[in-house]
ZAMARGU-4260 file (C-alpha; in steps of 0.2 Angstrom, whole numbers, plus 5000, padded with zeros to 4 digits):
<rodrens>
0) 5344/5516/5405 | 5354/5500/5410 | 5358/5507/5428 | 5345/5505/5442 | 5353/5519/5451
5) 5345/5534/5451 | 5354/5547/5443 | 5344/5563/5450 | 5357/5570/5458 | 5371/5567/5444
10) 5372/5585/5443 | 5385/5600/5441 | 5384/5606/5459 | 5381/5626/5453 | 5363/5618/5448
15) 5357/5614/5465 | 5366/5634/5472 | 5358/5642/5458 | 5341/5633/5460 | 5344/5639/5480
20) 5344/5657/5474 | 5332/5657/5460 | 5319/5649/5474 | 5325/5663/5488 | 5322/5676/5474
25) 5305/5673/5471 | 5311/5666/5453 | 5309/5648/5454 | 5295/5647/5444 | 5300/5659/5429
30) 5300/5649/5413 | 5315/5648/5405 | 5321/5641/5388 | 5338/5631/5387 | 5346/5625/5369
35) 5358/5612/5368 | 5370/5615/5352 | 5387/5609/5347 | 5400/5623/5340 | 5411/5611/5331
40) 5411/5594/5322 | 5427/5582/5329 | 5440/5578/5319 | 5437/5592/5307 | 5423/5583/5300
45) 5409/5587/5288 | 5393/5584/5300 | 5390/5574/5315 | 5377/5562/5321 | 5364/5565/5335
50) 5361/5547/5350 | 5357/5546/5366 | 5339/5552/5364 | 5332/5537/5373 | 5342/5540/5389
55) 5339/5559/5391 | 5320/5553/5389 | 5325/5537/5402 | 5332/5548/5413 | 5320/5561/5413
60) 5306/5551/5417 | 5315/5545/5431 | 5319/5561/5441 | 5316/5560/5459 | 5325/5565/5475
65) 5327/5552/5488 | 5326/5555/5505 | 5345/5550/5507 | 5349/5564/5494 | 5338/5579/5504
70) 5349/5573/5518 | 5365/5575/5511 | 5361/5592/5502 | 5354/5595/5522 | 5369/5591/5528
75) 5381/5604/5517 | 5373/5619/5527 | 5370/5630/5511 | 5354/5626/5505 | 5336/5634/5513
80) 5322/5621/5520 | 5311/5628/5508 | 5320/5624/5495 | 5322/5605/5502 | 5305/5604/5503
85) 5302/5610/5485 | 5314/5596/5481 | 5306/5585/5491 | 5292/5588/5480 | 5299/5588/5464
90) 5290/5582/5448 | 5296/5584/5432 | 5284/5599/5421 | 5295/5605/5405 | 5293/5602/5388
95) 5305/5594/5379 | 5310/5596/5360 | 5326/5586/5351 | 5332/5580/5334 | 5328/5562/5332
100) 5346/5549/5335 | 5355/5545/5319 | 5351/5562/5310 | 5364/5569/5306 | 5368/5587/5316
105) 5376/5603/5313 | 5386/5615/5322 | 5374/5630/5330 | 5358/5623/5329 | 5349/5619/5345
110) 5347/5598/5343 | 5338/5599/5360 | 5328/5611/5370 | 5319/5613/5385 | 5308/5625/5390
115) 5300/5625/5408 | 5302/5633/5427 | 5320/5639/5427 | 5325/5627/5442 | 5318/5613/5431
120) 5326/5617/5414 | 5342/5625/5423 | 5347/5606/5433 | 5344/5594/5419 | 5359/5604/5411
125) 5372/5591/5415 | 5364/5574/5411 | 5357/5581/5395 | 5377/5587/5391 | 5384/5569/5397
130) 5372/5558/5386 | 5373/5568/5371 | 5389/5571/5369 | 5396/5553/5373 | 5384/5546/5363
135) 5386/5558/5350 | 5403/5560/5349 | 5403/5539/5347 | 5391/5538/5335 | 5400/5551/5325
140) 5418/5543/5325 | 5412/5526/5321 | 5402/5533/5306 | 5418/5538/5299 | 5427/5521/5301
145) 5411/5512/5294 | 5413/5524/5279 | 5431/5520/5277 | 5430/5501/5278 | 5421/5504/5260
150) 5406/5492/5264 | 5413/5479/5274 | 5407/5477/5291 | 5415/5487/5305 | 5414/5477/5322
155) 5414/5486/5340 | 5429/5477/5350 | 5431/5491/5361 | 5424/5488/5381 | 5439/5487/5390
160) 5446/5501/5384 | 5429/5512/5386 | 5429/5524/5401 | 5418/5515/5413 | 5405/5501/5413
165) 5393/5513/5406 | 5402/5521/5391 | 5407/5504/5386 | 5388/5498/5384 | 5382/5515/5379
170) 5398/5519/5369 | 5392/5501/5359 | 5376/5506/5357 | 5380/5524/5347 | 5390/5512/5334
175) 5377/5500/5329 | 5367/5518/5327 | 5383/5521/5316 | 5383/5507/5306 | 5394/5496/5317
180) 5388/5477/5312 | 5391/5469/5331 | 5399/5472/5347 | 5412/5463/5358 | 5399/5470/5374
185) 5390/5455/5379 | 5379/5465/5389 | 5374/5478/5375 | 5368/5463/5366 | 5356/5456/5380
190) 5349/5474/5384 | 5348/5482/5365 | 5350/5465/5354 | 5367/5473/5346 | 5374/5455/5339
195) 5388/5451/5349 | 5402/5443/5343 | 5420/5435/5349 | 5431/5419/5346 | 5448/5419/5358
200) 5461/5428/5364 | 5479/5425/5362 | 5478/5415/5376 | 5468/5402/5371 | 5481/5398/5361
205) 5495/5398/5371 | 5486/5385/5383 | 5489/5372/5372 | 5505/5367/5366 | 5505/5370/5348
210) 5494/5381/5337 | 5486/5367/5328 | 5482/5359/5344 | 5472/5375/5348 | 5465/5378/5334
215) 5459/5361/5333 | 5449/5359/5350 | 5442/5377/5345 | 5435/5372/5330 | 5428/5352/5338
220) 5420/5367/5348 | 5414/5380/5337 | 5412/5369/5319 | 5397/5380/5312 | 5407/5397/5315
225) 5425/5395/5317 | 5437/5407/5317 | 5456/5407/5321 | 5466/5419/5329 | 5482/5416/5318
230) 5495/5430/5326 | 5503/5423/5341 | 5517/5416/5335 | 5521/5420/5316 | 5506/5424/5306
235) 5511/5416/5289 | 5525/5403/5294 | 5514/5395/5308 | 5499/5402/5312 | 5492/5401/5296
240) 5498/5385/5289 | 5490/5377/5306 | 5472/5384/5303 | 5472/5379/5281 | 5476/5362/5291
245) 5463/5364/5305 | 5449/5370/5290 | 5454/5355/5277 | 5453/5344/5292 | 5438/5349/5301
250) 5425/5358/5288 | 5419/5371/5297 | 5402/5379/5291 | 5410/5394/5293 | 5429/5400/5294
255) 5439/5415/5297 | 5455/5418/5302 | 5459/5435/5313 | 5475/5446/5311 | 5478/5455/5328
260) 5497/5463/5323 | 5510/5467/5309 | 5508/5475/5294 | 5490/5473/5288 | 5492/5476/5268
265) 5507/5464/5268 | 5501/5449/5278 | 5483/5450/5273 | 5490/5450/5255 | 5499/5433/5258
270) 5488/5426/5269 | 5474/5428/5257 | 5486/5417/5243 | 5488/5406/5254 | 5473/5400/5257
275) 5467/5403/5241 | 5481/5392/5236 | 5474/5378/5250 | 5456/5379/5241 | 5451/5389/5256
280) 5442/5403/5246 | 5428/5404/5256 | 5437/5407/5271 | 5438/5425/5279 | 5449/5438/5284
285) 5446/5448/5298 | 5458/5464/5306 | 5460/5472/5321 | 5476/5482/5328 | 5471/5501/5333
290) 5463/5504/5318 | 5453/5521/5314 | 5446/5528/5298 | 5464/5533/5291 | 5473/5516/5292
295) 5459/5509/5286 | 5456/5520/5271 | 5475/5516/5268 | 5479/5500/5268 | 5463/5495/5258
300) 5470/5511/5245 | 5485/5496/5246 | 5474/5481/5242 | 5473/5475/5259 | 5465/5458/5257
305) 5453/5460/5273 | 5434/5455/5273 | 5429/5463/5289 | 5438/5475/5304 | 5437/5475/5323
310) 5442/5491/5331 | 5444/5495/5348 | 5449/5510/5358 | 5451/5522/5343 | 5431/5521/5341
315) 5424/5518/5358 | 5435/5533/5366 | 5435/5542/5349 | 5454/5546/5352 | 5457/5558/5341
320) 5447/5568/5348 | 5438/5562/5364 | 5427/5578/5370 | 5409/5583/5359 | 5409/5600/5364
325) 5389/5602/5366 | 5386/5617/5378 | 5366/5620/5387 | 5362/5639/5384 | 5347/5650/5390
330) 5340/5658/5376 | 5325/5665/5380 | 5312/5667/5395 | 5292/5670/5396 | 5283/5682/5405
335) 5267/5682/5412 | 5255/5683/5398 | 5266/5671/5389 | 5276/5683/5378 | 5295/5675/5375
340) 5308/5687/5377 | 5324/5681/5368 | 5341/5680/5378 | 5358/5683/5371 | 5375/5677/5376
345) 5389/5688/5371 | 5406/5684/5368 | 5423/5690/5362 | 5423/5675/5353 | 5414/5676/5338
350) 5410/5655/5341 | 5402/5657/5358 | 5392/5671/5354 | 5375/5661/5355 | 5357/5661/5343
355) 5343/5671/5354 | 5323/5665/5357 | 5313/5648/5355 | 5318/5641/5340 | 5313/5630/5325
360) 5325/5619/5312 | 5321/5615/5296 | 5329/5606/5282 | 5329/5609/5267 | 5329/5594/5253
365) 5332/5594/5235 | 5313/5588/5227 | 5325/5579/5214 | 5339/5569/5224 | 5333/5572/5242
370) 5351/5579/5244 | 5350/5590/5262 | 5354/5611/5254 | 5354/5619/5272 | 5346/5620/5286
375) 5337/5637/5293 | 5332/5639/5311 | 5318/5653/5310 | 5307/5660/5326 | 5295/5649/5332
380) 5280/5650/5322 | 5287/5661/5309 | 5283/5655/5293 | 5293/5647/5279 | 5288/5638/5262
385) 5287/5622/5266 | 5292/5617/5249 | 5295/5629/5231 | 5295/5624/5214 | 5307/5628/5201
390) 5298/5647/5198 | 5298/5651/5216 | 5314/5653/5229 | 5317/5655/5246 | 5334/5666/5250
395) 5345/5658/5263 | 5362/5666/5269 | 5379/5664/5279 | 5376/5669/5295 | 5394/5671/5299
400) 5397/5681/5282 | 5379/5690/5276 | 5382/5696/5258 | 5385/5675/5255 | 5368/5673/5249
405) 5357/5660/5237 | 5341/5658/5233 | 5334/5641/5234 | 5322/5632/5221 | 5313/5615/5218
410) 5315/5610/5238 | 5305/5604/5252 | 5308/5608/5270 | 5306/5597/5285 | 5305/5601/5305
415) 5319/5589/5309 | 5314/5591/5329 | 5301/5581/5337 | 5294/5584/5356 | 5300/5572/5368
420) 5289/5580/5383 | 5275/5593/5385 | 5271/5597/5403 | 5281/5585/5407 | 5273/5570/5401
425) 5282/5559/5388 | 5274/5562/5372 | 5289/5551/5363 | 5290/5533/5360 | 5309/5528/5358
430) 5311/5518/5341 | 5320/5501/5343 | 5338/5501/5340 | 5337/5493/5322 | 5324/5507/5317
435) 5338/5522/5323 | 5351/5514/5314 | 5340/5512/5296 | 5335/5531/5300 | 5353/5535/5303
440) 5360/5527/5286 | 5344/5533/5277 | 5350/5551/5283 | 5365/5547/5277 | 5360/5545/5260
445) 5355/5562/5259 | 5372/5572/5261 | 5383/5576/5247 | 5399/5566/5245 | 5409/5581/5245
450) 5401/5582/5264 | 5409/5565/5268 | 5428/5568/5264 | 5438/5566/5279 | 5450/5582/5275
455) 5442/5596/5273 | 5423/5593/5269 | 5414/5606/5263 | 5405/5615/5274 | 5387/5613/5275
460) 5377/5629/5277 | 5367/5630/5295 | 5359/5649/5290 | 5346/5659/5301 | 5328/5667/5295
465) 5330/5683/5293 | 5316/5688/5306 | 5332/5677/5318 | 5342/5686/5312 | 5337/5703/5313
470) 5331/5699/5331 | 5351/5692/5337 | 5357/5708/5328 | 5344/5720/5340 | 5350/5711/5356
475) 5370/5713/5351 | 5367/5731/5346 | 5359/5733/5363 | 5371/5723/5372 | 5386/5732/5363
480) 5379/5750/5367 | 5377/5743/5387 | 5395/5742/5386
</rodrens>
């Protein structure tokens, strides 16, 4: 992680109280088994996409409690010395399972897991919820807007409206996953080699006294990539003009012209005659003004002449709709001899009611297109074809609605989870950020289009084994006949 600072006791407070109490009941080393899942993509979207893999194994790896921190906990008079020893102590012993970053992810299925002593796998909770669901929730909005800007690149210009130094850097990092092409963040470019990019601010301009004047010293500056910030005055009566005379005068290399206001279809329009007209054909347009997925969609519907898009706050806070939603639930715990006895939350909301046991995901591919058909989580260990051609089938059904059944041919299935830990040793080597972002739009590649729409995507099919299946429906017999 960027941060020095350790993050050990980043943590809902209920973890340490309930970690108290498991230890003072003799339950502290039960082993329990934890999923993280998601219960709904933002923005009424067709699928999300998972990040942040790298930092839940950073931090992890780093988890150790300072003296300074036995101290504090000392100090709050709630918390037994035998339990400040055993934190004293500590050591990291859980196994570890998530989906790899830039896979795409589906509501209900568990992306992460853990399974270790209950105090262990319990107070991780929050950490694992923080850098998942920011990361996440990033990655997914600016996958959106990449997709909308129809091939041309999509540039992360959003730090200073991020929430925090580390959402900014972190926040940069889930776009480049996305597809983003660069970053304004300076600092995401030093620590993950995210290209960063920039010319000048408004200001720049006003320093001087005449646009020309500024755009001139700029490009004596910068004459291998020059490119103009034409909106401070008036885009097409001044600013422009003064950069076709800056380009014809100076010959950059390279040169743009960026459009931070006003309406985007009309100016880009004239703006790109204009230059055309000046024999500056080469010379690029480049937008940003609040832009998301929609406006961009829109005013290229219009014939927006525009070559590339900056977008700030609406991707790096995801404002449409700034919270993931990823929840860390126990599902299951191990006796003695090893046998895993599955755990069930109830809920009078059907959503919350959440899927029992340790857990496998699998998904399903198309042997024709490698188009993703489903994914099934089954029991651990349970077996399922790994692939059936066109005479065989596998049956797969809506969990949320039974009779909706379909029996799949010609497919092959894949274990989309990797293990991150196993008795607490790091059995994972993080990929390089250029890797994740090549599996992300690989992974891409294998959804349908109907999946992509921003209204109302179809709904793609997250279905239990029926051995799953039949066990949730035991426990919420039982559960229902407790009440």
């Amino acid at each position: 992680m960027i941060t020095k600072e350790n993050l050990t006791m980043l943590t809902d407070f209920y973890e340490l109280t309930m970690a108290n109490g498991y230890l003072a009941n003799g339950m502290g080393d039960e082993i329990a088994y934890f999923d993280m899942f998601f219960r709904r993509v933002p923005d009424g979207g067709g699928y999300a996409i998972m990040a942040g893999v790298e930092q839940v194994v950073e931090y992890l790896k780093n988890l150790k409690f300072e003296n300074e921190d036995i101290e504090f906990l000392r100090g709050k008079g709630c918390f037994s010395e035998e339990f400040l020893e055993y934190l004293e102590n500590f050591k990291f012993s859980c196994d570890v399972w998530a989906i790899e970053e830039g896979t795409p992810i589906f509501p209900h299925e568990p992306i992460l897991t853990v399974r270790g002593p209950v105090i262990q796998s319990q107070f991780v909770e929050s950490m694992v919820l923080l850098i998942i669901n920011h990361q996440s929730l990033i990655a997914t909005k600016a996958s959106r807007i990449v997709r909308s800007a129809a091939g041309r690149p999509v540039m992360e210009f959003g730090t200073r409206r991020a929430h925090g130094s580390a959402a900014a850097i972190y926040g940069a990092r889930a776009t480049y996953i996305a597809g983003c092409a660069a970053t304004a963040c300076t600092i995401a470019d030093r620590e993950y080699g995210i290209p960063a990019t920039g010319t000048m601010a408004h200001s720049w301009v006003q320093m001087f006294p005449t646009e020309y004047d500024a755009f001139k010293a700029y490009a004596e500056v910068y004459p291998d990539n020059c490119v103009l910030l034409v909106d401070t005055y008036n885009v097409l009566k001044s600013g422009v003009p003064a950069a076709i005379k800056v380009f014809k005068e100076m010959k950059p290399k390279s040169m743009g012209i960026r459009i931070d206001s006003g309406d985007i279809t009309y100016l880009t329009k004239r703006a790109r005659k204009m230059l055309d007209d000046a024999g500056l054909s080469e010379c690029k347009i480049i937008i940003s003004n609040s832009l998301d997925e929609y406006i961009i969609r829109d005013v290229l519907l219009e014939g927006a002449q525009i070559d590339s898009f900056g977008v700030g706050e609406r991707m790096i806070a995801a404002k449409s709709e700034p919270v993931f939603g990823g929840v860390y639930k126990l599902v299951a715990l191990e006796d003695k001899n090893g046998n895993i006895i599955p755990k069930i939350k109830v809920s009078e909301n059907v959503e919350k009611i959440t899927n029992p046991g340790f857990k496998t995901l699998y998904r399903l591919f198309d042997k024709d297109n490698n188009k993703a058909l489903a994914d099934v989580i089954t029991v651990d260990g349970e077996n399922l074809p790994k692939e059936c051609g066109e005479g065989e089938g596998y049956e797969i059904f809506d969990p949320n609605a039974i009779w909706k059944r379909k029996t799949l041919t010609n497919f092959y299935a894949k274990n989309i989870r990797v293990p991150l830990f196993l008795n607490g040793e790091c059995v994972y080597k993080s990929p390089g950020i250029e890797e994740i972002k090549k599996n992300c739009e690989e992974q891409m590649k294998t959804l349908w289009d109907e999946m992509l729409r921003f209204e109302n995507p179809q709904t793609y099919y997250v279905d239990l084994s029926q051995a799953l299946w039949d066990m949730k429906e035991e426990l919420l017999n039982k559960a229902t006949y407790s009440r």
